[in-house]
N, C-alpha and C positions, 0 to 999 in steps of 0.2 A: 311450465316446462315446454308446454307443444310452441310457445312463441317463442319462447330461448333458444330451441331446435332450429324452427323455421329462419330465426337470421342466421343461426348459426351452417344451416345447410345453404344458405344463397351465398354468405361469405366463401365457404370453400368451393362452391363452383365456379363462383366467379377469380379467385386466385388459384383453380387446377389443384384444390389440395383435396379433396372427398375423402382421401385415404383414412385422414386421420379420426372418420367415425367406421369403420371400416369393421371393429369389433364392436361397435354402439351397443346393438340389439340384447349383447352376450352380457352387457352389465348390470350391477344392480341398482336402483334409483342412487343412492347416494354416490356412486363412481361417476353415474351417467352427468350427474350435478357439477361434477368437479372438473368434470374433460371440459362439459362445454364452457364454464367458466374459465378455464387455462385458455383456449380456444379463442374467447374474447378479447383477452389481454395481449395478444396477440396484433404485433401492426405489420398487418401482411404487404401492406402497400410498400414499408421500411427495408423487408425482409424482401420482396421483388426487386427492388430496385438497384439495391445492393448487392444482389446476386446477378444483377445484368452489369454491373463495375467490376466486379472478379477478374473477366476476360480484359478488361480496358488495365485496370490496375496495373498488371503482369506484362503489357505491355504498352505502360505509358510512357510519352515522350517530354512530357515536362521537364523543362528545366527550371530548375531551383536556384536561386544565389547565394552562397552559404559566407555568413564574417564569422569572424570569431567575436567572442564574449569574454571578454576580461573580468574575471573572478576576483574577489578581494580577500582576503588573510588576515584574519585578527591581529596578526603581528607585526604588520606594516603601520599599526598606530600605535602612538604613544599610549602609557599606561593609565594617562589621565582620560582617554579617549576611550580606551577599553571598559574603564571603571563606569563610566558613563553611560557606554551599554548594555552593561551589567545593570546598573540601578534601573536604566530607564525600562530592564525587561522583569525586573522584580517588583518596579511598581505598579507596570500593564499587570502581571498578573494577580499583583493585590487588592488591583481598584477590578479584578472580575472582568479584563477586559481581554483576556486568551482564554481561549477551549482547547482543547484535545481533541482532532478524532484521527481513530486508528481503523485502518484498512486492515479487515481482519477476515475476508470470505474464504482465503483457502483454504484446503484440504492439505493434511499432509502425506497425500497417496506416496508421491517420487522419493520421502522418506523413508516408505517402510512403516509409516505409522495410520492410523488408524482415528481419526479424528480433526478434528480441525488445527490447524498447524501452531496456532497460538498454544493449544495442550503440551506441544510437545516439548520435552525436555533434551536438552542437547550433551548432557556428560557432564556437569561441573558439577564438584564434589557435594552439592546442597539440593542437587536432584531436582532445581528449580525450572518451572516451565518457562518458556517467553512469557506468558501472560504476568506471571509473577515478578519474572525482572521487571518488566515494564512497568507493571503496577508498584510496584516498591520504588523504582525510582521517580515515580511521579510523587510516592506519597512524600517520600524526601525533600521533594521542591515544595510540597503542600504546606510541612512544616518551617520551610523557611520563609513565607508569604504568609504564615498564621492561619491556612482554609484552605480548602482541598478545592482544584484545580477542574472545572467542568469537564467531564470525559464522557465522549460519545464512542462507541463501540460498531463498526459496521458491519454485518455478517452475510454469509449469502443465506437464501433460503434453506439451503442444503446444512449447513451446518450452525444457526439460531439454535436451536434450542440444544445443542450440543455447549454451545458456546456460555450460552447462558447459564447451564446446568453447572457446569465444571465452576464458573463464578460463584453460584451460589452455594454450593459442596464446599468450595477453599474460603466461605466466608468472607470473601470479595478482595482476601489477600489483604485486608486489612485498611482497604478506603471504603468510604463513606458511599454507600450503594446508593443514596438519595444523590450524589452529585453524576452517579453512570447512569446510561442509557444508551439499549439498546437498540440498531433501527437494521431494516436489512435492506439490503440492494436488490432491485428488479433483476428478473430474469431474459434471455432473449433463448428462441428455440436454435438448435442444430438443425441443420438439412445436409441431405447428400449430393453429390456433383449435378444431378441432376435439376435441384433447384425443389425438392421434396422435406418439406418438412417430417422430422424422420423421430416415428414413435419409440420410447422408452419401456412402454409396455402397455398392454390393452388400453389402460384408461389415462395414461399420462404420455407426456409427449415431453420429448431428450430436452430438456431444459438446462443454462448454465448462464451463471452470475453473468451481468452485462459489463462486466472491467471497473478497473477502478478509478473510469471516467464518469461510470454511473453515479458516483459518490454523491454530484451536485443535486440530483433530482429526486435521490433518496432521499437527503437533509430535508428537502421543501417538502417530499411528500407523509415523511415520516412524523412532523411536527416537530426535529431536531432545530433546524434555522428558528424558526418561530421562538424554542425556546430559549436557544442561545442568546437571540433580541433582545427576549425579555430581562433576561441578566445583566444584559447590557455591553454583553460581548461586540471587539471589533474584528476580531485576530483568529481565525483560527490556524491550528497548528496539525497540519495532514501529516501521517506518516505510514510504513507499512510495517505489518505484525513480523516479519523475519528476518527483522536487523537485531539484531541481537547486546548491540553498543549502541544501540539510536540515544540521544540525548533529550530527551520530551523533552518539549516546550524550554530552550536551554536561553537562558537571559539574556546571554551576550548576544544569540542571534536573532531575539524579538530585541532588542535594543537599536542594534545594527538594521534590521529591519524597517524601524519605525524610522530610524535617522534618516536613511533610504531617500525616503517620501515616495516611495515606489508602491502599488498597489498589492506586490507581491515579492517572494523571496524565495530562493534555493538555499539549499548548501550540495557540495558538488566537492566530490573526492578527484584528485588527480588519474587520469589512467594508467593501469599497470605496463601499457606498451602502445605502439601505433594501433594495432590489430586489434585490441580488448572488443568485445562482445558487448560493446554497453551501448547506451543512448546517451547523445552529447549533447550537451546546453550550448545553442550557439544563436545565432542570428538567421534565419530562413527568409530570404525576402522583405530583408528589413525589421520583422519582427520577431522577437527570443524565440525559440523551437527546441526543444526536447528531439532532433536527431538521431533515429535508428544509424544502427553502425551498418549497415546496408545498404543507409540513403546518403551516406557521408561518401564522396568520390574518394577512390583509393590514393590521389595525389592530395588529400585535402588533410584524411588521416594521417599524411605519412611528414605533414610539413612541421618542422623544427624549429624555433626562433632563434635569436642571436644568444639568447642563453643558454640553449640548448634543450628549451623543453618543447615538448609535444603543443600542436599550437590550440590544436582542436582536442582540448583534454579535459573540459569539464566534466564528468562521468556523472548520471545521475543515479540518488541514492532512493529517493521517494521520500526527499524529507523537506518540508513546506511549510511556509504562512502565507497566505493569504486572509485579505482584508476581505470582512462581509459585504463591502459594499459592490466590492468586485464580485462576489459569488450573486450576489443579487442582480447581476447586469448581465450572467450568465450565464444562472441556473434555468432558463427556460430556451436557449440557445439552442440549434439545430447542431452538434457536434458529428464529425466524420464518424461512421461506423467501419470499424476493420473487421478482415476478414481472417482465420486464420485457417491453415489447413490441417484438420487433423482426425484422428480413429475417433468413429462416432460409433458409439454400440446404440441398437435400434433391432426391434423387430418385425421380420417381413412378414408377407397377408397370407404366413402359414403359422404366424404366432410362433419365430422358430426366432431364438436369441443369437443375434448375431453378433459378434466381439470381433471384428477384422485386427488383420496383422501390419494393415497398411495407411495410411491417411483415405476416407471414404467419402468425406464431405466439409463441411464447413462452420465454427462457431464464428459468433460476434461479438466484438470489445467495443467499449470508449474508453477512449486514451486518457487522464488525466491532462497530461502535459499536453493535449490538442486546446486548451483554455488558452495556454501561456502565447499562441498567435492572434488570442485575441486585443493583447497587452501592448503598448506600445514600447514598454521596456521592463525591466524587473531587475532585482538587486541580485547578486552570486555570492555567497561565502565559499569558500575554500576551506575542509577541512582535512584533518590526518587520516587515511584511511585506516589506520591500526589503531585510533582512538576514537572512533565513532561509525565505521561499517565492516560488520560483520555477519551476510547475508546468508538465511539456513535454505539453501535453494537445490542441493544433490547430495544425495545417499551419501556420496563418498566423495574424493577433489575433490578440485576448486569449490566454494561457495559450500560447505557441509557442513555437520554438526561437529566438525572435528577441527574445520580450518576456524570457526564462531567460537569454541571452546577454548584454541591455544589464542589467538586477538584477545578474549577477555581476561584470560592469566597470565598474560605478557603483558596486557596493561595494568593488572592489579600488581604487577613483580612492579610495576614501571615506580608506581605510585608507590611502594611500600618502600624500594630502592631511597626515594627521594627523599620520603620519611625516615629515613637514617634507622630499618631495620636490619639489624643482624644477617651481614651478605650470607653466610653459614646456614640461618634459619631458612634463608631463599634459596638455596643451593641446593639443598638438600628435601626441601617441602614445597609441594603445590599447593597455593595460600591462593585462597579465595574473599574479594571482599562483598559483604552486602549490599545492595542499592540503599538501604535505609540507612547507612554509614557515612558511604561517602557518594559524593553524582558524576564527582569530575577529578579525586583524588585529593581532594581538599581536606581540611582540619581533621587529618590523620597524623593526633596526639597521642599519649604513651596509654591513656584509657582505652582509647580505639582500639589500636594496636592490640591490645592485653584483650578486648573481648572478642576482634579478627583471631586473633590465635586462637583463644576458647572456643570459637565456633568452628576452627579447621581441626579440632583435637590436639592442639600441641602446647 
């Protein structure tokens, strides 16, 4: 312990942080054990230097060259061309050559809920959590591939064993828990304006997931890449836990994908307007960039083509393949650290809990989409926003449990419409379909049908 101290008291003199043993003396051995271990994990050199970019950041002059990115639409091909991609992403995933992994660290505080955000359930008539859609519609494509579908699960520290627990309580919703695993994402400290890494409580220090750029270095250090190898995975397929329409691992776009011969692939919804709030797939200095709507020039958002669509409108949904061979070329990569500003609860050297009303210091991200400039091109699909994103992001508006709820029953009207059910029965009832039923609104037959109804009570 006395050597563990002694680096650990040269580390903070030498980086101006001493604060953080500041209650040391007041602990009991096993707390004392755990500060200084958090302590270590810690790369203060990362956490300086970044904090001397804050001021440059906010006022840089860089100019950027921004093209656009021409997206592709399943429906500009022939049907022979489609079926094609279809096979060729049913067979990638029977020969064991696509994983799963699901970005899954938030919380669902801005909900109102109490748990990790995947728990929560957003209104539809079957009380079903995100975790359970998504799980059921994977186990759906399992059974049409004959074998369930490698799935890795990424969590923050904060909520692992919440995530885990609720898994094994719902009895893993009915897939094969020897094909899931669990890994979690590293952590990065909060600090305050001042450049103070800023305590949680006596023995622990404000810690919060590193983004869902950290994904790469989790996989390698988790033993997840290792064991995907060993499957003999090429493909994995990134998404994030609060789309509530996301399509796991969807055929046609590991098909399209793979046709590509591109390293990597999106799919990218149209924007709602010039102005929308999102990040844009476009071209950054020659190479594809995932674009904040902050770093897009107001004349750049606002340009129109001859057809009259928005030009700069690929919207990103957080839904990915990338090839391993790419992750392997860039999971030990030095990636930009962002900075974001916002309320840090921390307590001062009267051990007095403070909860500010204002932004007070500083967390750290890695971007996902900071990989994609490492790329010299990558493939785009376009898809319907009302048939594949439906984001659980605010209590209430835009992006809610309420706008995710009516996109999933207006697509299930869509598909029952089409199936030649009883306009009267749809008029009059909110019908709900299962993921284990149907993926995409397909071979909804008069069985089907007859046990949707018996599951909605009608």
């Amino acid at each position: 312990m006395n050597c563990k101290l002694n680096k650990v008291n040269k580390l903070l003199k030498e980086y101006n942080q001493e604060h953080l043993l500041k209650f040391y003396d007041e602990l009991n051995e096993d707390d004392k054990e755990l500060l200084l271990d958090e302590i270590l994990e810690i790369d203060f050199e990362l956490i300086k230097n970044t904090y001397k970019k804050i001021g440059d950041a906010n006022n840089s002059n860089t100019k950027n060259e921004f093209n656009p990115m021409i997206a592709k639409v399943l429906n500009m091909y022939s049907k022979e061309e489609k079926e094609n991609f279809y096979n060729m992403g049913i067979d990638a995933l029977k020969d064991n050559k696509v994983a799963v992994c699901l970005v899954a660290g938030g919380q669902g505080t801005r909900l109102g809920h109490n748990g990790p955000k995947g728990t929560f359930n957003i209104g539809l008539p079957s009380n079903k959590s995100l975790f359970q859609i998504q799980c059921e519609r994977l186990i759906y494509l399992s059974k049409q591939v004959g074998k369930y579908i490698p799935f890795y699960i990424m969590t923050s520290t904060e909520n692992y064993s919440d995530t885990v627990n609720f898994f094994k309580e719902n009895n893993y919703f009915g897939y094969d828990k020897d094909k899931i695993m669990f890994f979690k994402q590293n952590n990065m400290p909060a600090i305050n304006e001042e450049g103070k890494i800023c305590l949680a409580n006596k023995n622990k220090i404000n810690m919060s997931a590193n983004g869902n750029g950290g994904c790469f270095i989790s996989l390698k250090e988790s033993g997840a890449l290792k064991n995907m190898k060993n499957q003999g995975v090429e493909w994995i397929f990134l998404y994030g836990v609060d789309n509530a329409l996301v399509k796991i691992a969807d055929p046609y776009f590991i098909g399209f994908t793979i046709s590509s011969n591109q390293l990597a692939a999106s799919k990218v919804v149209a924007k709602k307007h010039a102005t929308e709030k999102v990040g844009v797939l476009c071209y950054k200095n020659n190479k594809p960039s995932i674009v904040e709507y902050s770093e897009l020039p107001r004349e750049l958002s606002d340009e129109i083509d001859s057809n009259g669509k928005i030009v700069y409108s690929n919207a990103n949904i957080l839904n990915h393949l990338l090839n391993i061979k790419f992750i392997d070329e860039i999971v030990d990569k030095d990636l930009p650290l962002h900075t974001a500003h916002k309320k840090i609860k921390y307590i001062n050297e009267n051990n007095e809990k403070i909860e500010p009303c204002k932004p007070n210091g500083y967390k750290f991200e890695y971007f996902l989409f900071d990989t994609f400039e490492l790329l010299d091109d990558m493939a785009v699909l376009e898809v319907l926003r009302e048939e594949e994103f439906a984001p659980v992001k605010n209590a209430d508006g835009d992006d809610s449990p309420k706008t995710a709820r009516d996109l999933t029953l207006n697509l299930h009207k869509k598909w029952l419409t089409e199936a030649g059910l009883d306009k009267n029965i749809l008029k009059n009832n909110v019908i709900e379909i299962s993921p284990l039923i149907s993926y995409n609104g397909e071979n909804l037959n008069k069985d089907d049908i007859a046990i949707i109804l018996k599951d909605n009570n009608l």
